[in-house]
C-alpha positions in Angstrom: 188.4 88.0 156.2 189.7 87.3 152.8 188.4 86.9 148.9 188.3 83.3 147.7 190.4 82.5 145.0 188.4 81.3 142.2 189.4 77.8 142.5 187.7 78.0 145.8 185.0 79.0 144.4 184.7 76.3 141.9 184.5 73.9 144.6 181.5 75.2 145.8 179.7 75.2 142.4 177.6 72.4 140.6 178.7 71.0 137.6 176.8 71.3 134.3 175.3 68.1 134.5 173.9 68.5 138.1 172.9 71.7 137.0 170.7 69.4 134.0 169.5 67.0 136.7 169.1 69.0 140.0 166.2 70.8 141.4 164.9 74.1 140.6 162.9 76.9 142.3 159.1 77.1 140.6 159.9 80.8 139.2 159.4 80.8 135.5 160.4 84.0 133.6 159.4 85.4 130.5 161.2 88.0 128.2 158.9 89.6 126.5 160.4 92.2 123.4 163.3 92.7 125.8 165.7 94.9 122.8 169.3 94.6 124.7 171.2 91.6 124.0 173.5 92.0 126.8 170.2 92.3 129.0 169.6 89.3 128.2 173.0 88.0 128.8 172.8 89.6 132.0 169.1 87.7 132.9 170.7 84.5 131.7 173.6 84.4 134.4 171.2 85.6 137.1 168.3 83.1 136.2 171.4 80.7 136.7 172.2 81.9 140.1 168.7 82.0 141.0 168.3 78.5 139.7 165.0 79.4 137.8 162.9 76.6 136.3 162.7 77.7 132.8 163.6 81.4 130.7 161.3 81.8 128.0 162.0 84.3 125.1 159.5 85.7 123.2 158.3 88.6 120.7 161.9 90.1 119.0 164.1 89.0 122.2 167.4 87.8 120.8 168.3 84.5 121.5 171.0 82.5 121.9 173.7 82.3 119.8 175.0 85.1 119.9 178.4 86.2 121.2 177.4 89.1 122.6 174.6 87.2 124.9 177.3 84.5 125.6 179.5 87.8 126.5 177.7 88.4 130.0 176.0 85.0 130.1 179.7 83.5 130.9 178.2 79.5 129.5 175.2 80.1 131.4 172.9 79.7 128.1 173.9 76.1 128.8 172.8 75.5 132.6 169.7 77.6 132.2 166.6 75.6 130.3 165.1 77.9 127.9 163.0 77.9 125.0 162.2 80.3 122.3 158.0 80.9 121.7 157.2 83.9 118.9 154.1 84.5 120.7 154.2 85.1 124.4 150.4 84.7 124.7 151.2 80.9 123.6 153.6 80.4 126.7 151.3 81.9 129.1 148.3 79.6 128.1 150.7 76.6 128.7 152.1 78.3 131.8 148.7 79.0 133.3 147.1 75.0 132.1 149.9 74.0 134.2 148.8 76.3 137.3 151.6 78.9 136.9 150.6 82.2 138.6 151.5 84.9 135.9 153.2 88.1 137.4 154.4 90.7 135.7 157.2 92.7 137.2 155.4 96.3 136.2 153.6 99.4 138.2 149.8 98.5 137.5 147.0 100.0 139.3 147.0 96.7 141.9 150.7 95.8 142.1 151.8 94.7 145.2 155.2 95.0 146.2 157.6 92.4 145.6 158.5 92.1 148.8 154.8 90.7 149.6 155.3 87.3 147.6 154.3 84.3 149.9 155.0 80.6 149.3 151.4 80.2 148.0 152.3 82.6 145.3 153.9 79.6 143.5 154.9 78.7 140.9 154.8 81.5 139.3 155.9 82.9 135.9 157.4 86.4 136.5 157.8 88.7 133.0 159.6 91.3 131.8 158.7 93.6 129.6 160.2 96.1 127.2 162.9 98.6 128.3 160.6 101.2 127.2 157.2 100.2 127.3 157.4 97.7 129.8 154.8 94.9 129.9 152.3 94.8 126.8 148.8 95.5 128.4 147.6 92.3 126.2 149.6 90.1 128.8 148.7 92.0 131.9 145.3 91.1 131.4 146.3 87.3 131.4 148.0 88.1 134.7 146.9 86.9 137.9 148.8 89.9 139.8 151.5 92.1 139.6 154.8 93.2 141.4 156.8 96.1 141.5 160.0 97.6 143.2 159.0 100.4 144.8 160.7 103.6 143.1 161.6 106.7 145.2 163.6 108.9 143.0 163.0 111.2 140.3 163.0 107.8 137.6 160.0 105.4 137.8 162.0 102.3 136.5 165.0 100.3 136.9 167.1 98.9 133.9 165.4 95.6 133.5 168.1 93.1 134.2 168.7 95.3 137.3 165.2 94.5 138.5 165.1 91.1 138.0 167.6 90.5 140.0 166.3 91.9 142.8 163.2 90.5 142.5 163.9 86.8 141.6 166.1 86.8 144.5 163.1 87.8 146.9 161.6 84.7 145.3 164.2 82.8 146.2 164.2 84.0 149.8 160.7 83.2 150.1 160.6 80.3 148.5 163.5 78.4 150.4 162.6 80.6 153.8 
C-alpha cells in the first residue's frame, strides 16, 4: 500500500464546473448562530465532500468572504451553493413548502439516533446550532424530528463541525446505500 500523490488525487476529483452542474444528495444544512469562523470553514469543505444540496447561513453566522473561512474551506465556498437568510425561521418555511424534513442535530426529549435515518427521511434539512446553546427551541418546534450522536463520556456534545461530519456522512451512506 502506498499514499497517492496529490496529483493522483486530482484525477479523481470533479472540476468546479461539474461540481455547478452535477447531482447532489437531498441533505440541506442550516447554520444557525454558529460563532466560529473556522467552524464554518471547516462545514464548508465537508458539505463539499458530502456533496450537500445547499448550506444555508443564518442568525450572526459569518459568511463568506472572509479569509479566515476561505482558510479551512480550501475554495470550497465556491463548489458549495449557499445562501445567506437573517432569519432562519424564513428558510425553514421555504425548506418545509418544498417537503424538506427539518432535523436538528441536538439531544431533544425524542431524538433518535443518527444512525436510524432511512431513505424516506429525505430530503431533509439538518441544522446546527450554537456551540453553546445548541439549537434555538423556536426552530425545534418547526422540526419534524431530531438526531443525535450518542455521547458516552463525561462531555454531552461534540464540537459542532466535528458532528456534522459524522452525521452528514451517515446521510450519505444511507442515501446512496
Amino acid at each position: 500500500m502506498r499514499k497517492l500523490t496529490h496529483e493522483e488525487v486530482g484525477k479523481k476529483r470533479i472540476s468546479l464546473d461539474e461540481a455547478k452542474k452535477i447531482k447532489r444528495h437531498p441533505i440541506y444544512v442550516l447554520c444557525d448562530n454558529i460563532r466560529s469562523i473556522y467552524n464554518i470553514g471547516s462545514i464548508f469543505r465537508t458539505s463539499d465532500a458530502a456533496l450537500i444540496e445547499k448550506l444555508y447561513l443564518t442568525g450572526y453566522t459569518p459568511c463568506p468572504p472572509r479569509p479566515e473561512i476561505e482558510k479551512v474551506a480550501l475554495g470550497s465556498t465556491n463548489s458549495v451553493p449557499w445562501k445567506y437568510v437573517k432569519n432562519p425561521l424564513e428558510a425553514v418555511k421555504k425548506l418545509k413548502t418544498e417537503g424538506v424534513k427539518i432535523v436538528p442535530l441536538e439531544i431533544t426529549q425524542n431524538s433518535r439516533s443518527y444512525t436510524e435515518i432511512t431513505k424516506q427521511d429525505f430530503p431533509l434539512c439538518l441544522i446546527l446550532g450554537n456551540e453553546l446553546t445548541g439549537v434555538s427551541n423556536e426552530l425545534i418546534e418547526q422540526s419534524d424530528f431530531s438526531i443525535e450522536i450518542p455521547q458516552y463520556g463525561f462531555k454531552h456534545s461534540i464540537n459542532v463541525s466535528v458532528a456534522y461530519g459524522i452525521a452528514v456522512f451517515e446521510l450519505v451512506r444511507v442515501i446512496r446505500g
